[in-house]
C-alpha positions as CSV (number, residue, x, y, z in Angstrom):
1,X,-63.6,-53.7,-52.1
2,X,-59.9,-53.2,-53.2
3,X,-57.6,-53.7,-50.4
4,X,-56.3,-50.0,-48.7
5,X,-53.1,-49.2,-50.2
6,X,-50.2,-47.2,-48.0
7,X,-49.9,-44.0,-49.6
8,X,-45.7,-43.4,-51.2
9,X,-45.0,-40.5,-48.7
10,X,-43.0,-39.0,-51.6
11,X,-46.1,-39.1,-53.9
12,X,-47.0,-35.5,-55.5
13,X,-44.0,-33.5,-54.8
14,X,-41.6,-32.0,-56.9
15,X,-38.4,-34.2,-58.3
16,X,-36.8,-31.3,-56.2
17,X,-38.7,-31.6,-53.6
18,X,-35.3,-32.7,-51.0
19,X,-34.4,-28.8,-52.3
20,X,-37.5,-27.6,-50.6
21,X,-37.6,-29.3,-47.7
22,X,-35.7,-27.6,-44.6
23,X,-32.4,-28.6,-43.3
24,X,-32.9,-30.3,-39.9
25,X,-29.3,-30.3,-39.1
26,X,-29.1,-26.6,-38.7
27,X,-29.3,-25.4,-35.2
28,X,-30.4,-21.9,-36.5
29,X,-33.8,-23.9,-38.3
30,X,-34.5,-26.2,-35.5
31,X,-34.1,-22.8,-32.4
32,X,-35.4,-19.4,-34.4
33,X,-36.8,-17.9,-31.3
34,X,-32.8,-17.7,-30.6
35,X,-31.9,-15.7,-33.5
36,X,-32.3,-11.8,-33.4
37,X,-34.6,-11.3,-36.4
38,X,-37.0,-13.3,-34.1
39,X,-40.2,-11.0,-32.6
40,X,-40.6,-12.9,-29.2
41,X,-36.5,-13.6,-27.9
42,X,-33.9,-12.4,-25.8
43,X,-32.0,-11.4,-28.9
44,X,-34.5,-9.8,-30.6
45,X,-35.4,-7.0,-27.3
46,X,-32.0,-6.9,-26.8
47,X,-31.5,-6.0,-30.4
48,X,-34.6,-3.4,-29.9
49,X,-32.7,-1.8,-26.9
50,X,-29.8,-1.3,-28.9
51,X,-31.4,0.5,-31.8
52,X,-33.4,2.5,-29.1
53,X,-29.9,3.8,-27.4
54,X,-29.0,4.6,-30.7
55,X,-31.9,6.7,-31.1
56,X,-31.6,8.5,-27.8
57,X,-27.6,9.2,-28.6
58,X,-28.5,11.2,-31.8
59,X,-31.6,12.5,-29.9
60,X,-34.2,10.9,-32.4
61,X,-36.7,10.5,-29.4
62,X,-39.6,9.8,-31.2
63,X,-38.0,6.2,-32.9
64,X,-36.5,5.7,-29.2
65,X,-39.8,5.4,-27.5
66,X,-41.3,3.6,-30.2
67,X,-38.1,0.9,-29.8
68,X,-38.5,1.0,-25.9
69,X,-42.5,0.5,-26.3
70,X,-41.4,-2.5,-28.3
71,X,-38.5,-3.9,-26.1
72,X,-41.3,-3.5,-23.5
73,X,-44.1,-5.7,-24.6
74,X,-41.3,-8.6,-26.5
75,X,-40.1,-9.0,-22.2
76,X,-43.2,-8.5,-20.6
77,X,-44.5,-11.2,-22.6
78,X,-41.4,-13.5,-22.3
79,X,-41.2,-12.9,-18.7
80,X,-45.4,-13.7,-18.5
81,X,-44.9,-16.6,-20.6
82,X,-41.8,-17.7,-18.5
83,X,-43.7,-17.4,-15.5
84,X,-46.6,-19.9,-17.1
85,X,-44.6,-22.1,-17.8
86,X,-42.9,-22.4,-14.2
87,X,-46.8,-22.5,-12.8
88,X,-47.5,-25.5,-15.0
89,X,-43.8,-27.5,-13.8
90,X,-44.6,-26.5,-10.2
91,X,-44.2,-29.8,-8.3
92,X,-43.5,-32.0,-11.6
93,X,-40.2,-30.9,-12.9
94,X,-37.9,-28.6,-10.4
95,X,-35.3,-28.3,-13.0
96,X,-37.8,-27.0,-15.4
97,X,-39.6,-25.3,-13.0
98,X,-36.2,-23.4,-11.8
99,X,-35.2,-22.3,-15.0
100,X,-38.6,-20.8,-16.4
101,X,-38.8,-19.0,-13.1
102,X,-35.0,-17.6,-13.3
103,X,-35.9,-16.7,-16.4
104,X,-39.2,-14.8,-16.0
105,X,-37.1,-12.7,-13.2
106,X,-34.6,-11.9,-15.4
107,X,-37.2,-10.7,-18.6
108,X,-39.2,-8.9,-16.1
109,X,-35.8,-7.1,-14.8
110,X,-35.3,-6.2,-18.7
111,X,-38.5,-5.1,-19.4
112,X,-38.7,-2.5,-16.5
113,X,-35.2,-1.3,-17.3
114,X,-36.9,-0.4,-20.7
115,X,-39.9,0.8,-19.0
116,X,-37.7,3.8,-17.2
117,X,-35.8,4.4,-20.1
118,X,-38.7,4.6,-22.2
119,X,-39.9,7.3,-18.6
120,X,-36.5,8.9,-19.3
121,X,-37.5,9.2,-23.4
122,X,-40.6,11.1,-22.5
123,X,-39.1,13.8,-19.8
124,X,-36.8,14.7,-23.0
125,X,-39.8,15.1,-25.1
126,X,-41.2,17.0,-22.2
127,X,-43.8,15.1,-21.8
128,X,-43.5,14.1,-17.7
129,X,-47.5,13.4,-18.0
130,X,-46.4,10.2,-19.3
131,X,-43.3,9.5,-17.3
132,X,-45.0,9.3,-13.9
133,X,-47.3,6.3,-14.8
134,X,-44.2,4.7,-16.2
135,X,-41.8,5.2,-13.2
136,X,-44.6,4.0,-11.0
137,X,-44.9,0.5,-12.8
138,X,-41.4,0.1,-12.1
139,X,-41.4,1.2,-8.0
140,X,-44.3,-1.8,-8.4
141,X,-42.4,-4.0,-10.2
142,X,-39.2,-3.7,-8.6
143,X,-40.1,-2.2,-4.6
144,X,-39.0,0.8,-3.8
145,X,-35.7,-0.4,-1.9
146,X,-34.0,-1.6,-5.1
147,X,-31.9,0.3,-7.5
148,X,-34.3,1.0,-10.3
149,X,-37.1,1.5,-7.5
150,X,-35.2,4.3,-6.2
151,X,-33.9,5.7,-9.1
152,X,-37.5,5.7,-10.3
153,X,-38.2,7.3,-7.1
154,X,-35.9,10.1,-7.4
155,X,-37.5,11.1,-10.5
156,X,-40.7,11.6,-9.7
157,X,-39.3,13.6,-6.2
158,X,-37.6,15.6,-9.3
159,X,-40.4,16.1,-11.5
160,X,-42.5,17.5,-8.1
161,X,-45.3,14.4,-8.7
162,X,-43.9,13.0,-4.8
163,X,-42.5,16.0,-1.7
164,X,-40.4,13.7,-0.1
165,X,-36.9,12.1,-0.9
166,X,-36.9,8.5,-0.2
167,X,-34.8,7.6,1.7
168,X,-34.6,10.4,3.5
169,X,-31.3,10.3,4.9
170,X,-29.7,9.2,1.9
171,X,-28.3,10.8,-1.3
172,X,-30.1,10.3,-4.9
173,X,-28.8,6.9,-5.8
174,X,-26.2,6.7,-8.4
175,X,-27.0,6.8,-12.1
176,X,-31.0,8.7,-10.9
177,X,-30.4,11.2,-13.5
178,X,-29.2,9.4,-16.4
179,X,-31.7,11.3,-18.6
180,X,-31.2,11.5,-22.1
181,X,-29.3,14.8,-23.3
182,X,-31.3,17.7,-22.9
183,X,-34.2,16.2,-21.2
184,X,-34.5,19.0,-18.3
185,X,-36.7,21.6,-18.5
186,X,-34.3,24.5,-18.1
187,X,-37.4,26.9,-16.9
188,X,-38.1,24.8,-13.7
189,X,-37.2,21.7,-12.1
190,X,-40.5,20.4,-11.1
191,X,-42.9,20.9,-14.4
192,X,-45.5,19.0,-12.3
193,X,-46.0,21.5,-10.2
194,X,-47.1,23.8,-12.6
195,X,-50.6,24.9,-13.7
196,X,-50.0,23.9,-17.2
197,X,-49.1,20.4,-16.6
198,X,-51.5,17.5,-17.5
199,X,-51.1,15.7,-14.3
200,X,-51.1,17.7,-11.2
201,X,-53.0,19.3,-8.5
202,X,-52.7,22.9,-10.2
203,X,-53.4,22.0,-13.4
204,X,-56.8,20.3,-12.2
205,X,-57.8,23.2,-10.0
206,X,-57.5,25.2,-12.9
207,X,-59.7,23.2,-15.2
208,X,-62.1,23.7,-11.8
209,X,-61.7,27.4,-12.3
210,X,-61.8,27.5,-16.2
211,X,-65.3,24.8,-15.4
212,X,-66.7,27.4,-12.8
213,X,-66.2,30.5,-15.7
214,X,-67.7,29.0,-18.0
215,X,-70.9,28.2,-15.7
216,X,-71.1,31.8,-15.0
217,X,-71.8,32.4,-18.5
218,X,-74.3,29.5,-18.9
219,X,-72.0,28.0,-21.4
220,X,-72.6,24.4,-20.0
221,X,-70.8,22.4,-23.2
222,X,-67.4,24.2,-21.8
223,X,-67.8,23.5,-18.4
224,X,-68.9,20.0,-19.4
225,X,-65.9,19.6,-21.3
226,X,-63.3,21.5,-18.5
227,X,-65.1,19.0,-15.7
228,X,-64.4,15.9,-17.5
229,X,-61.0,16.6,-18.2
230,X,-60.5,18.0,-14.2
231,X,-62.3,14.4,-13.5
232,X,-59.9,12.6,-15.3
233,X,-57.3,14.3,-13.8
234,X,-57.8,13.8,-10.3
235,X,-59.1,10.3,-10.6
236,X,-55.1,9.4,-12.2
237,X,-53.5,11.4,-9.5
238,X,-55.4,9.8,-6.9
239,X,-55.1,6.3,-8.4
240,X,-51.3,7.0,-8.7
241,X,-51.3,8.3,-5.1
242,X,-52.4,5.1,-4.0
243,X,-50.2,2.5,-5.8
244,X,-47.3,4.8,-4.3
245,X,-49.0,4.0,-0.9
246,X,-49.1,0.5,-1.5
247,X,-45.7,0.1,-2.6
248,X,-44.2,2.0,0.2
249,X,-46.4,0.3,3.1
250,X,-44.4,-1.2,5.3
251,X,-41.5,0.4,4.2
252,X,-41.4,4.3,4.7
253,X,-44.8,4.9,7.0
254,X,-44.2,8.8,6.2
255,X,-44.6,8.3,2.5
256,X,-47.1,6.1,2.9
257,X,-48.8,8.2,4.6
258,X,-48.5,11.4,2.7
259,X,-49.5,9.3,-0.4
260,X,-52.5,7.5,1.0
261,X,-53.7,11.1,2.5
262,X,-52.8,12.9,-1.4
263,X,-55.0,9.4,-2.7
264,X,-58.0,10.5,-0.2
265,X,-57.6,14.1,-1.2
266,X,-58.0,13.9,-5.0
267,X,-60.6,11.2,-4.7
268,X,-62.2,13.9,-2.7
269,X,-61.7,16.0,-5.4
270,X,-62.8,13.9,-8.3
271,X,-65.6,13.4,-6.6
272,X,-66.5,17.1,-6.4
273,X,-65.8,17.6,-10.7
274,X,-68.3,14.7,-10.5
275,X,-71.1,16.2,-8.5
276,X,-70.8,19.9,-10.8
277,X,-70.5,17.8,-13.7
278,X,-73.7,16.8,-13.0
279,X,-75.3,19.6,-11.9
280,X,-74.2,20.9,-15.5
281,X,-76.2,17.8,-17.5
282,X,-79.0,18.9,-15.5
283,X,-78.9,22.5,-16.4
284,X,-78.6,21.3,-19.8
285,X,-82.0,19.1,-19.4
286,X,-79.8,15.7,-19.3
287,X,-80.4,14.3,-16.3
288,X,-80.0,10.5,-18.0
289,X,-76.4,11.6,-18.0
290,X,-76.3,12.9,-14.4
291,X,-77.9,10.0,-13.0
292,X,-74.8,7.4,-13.2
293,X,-72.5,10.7,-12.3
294,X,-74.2,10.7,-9.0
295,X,-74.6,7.1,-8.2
296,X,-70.8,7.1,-8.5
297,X,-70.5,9.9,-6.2
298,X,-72.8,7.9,-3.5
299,X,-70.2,4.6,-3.9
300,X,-67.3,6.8,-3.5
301,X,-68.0,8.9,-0.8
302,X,-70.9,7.0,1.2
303,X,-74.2,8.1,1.6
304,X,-73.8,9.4,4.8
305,X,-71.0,12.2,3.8
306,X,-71.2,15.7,2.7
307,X,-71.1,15.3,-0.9
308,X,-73.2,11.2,-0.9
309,X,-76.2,13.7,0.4
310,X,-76.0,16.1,-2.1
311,X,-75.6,13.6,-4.6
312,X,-78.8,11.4,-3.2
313,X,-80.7,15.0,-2.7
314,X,-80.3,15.3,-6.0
315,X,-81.5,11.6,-7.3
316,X,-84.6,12.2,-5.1
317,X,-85.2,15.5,-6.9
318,X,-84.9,13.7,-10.4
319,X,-87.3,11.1,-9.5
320,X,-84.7,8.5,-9.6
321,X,-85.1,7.3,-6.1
322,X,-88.9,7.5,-3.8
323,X,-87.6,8.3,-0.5
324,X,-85.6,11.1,1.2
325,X,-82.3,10.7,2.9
326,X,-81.8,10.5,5.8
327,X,-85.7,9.9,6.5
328,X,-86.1,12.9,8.9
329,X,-85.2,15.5,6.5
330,X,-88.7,14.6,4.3
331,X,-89.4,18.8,4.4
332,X,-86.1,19.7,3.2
333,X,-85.9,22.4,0.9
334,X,-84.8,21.1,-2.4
335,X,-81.3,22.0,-3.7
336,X,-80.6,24.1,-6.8
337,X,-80.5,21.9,-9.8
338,X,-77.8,24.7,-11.3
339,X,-74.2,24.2,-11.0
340,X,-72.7,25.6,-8.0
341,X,-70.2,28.2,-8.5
């Protein structure tokens, strides 16, 4: 066998091949990720935040929360990638480990300064359905006692999602209604409070209402619909309602507690949409489609509450389940299988 040869390195490129090949004496080539064209840097969200404010100065709100959504996921996933890289130096390198950390803190401060801008976008597009989630990340980000915690705060206490002021003794803190030029609504200061809103306790009582009228007139697909929606409705608010609890436990025990008791009340609340919801599938001969509606109703509420009976009652009655609960009610008459009204 001929003896291996080394292969000429050079061998099959180009005479101007040196022309092609990139210049490793240039900072720029050797560091992109620190120029500002770059998708995943510091300079490129800051360059993102920039345009956005320059959006929200000539009120082009719809480019502004498409920039902020963008500034948002370049330093959540710097800060997240940050914060890996700190895990992994733990105990090996405290220098490294130090810096990655400093600067996962300092991305994830960025990234929820864009997230309550971005809240701030949407209550000028009048859309405060999506501020609330928004201003809640950042109370959980941030804890309520910091600046953007309370500002964030304060704006949900405007918007009527939260009754009490926090703190309670204190004024709004300064800079809580930077809001982007004509973001109030200038027929009431608390939209959330309104029947019409997306995301309140009016507006799902009224899709209640709106379910129960359509019942009376046996048009089940409406109620159906009008259920789901209430559903939805209450299970966000009392989702919401809770991470507010959590973020103020240990901090405000009167918020806390008005939260946790508005988390327990929608629940309660869901849980009743669930229960006529499926009542409705089994007017409508569907009772493969009440069947998980009611299970969930018996993990939520326990078996032994009002609506965990009702909802067992009405497994028995479908043939779901072989034995009555509880076991001395076997000559109980059986409930109506139509929606309640």
């Amino acid at each position: 066998m001929p003896a291996a040869q080394a292969q000429n390195p050079d061998a099959g490129l180009p005479e101007d091949a040196s022309q092609m090949q990139l210049d490793l004496t240039d900072p720029n080539t050797l560091r992109p990720l620190t120029q500002e064209e770059s998708l995943l840097s510091l300079q490129g969200g800051q360059r993102l935040m920039v345009e956005a404010n320059s959006a929200i100065e000539t009120q082009n709100y719809g480019v502004a929360a498409q920039k902020l959504q963008d500034v948002r996921q370049v330093f959540n996933q710097l800060s997240n990638f940050y914060q890996q890289l700190a895990a992994s130096f733990s105990g090996i390198d405290n220098r490294i480990y130090d810096t990655q950390r400093k600067k996962a803190l300092e991305t994830a401060e960025m990234r929820d300064q864009a997230t309550y801008q971005l809240a701030l976008v949407h209550q000028a597009q009048n859309q405060p359905e999506l501020a609330v989630p928004l201003f809640i990340q950042v109370i959980r980000s941030q804890n309520p006692t910091r600046d953007l915690g309370q500002k964030s705060y304060q704006q949900l206490f405007e918007l009527g999602f939260v009754d009490s002021p926090y703190p309670s003794d204190a004024t709004p803190p300064e800079g809580a209604n930077q809001t982007p030029p004509d973001a109030t609504n200038s027929n009431n200061g608390k939209p959330l409070t309104q029947e019409n809103s997306l995301l309140s306790l009016p507006g799902g009582k009224r899709l209640m209402t709106e379910a129960s009228r359509a019942v009376e007139t046996q048009d089940y697909a409406m109620a159906a619909q009008k259920l789901q929606e209430a559903r939805q409705v209450f299970n966000q608010l009392s989702n919401f309602y809770q991470q507010l609890a959590s973020s103020f436990s240990g901090i405000d025990a009167p918020i806390y507690n008005d939260q946790r008791q508005k988390a327990l009340e929608t629940a309660e609340m869901r849980d009743e949409a669930t229960y006529q919801l499926a009542l409705v599938h089994r007017a409508q001969n569907q009772p493969e489609l009440a069947v998980p509606l009611l299970i969930q109703i018996i993990r939520s509420q326990n078996p032994t509450g009002n609506f965990g009976k009702k909802a067992y009652q009405q497994l028995f009655e479908l043939g779901f389940v072989d034995s009555p609960f509880p076991s001395s009610g076997r000559n109980q008459p059986t409930s109506s299988a139509r929606p309640e009204r």
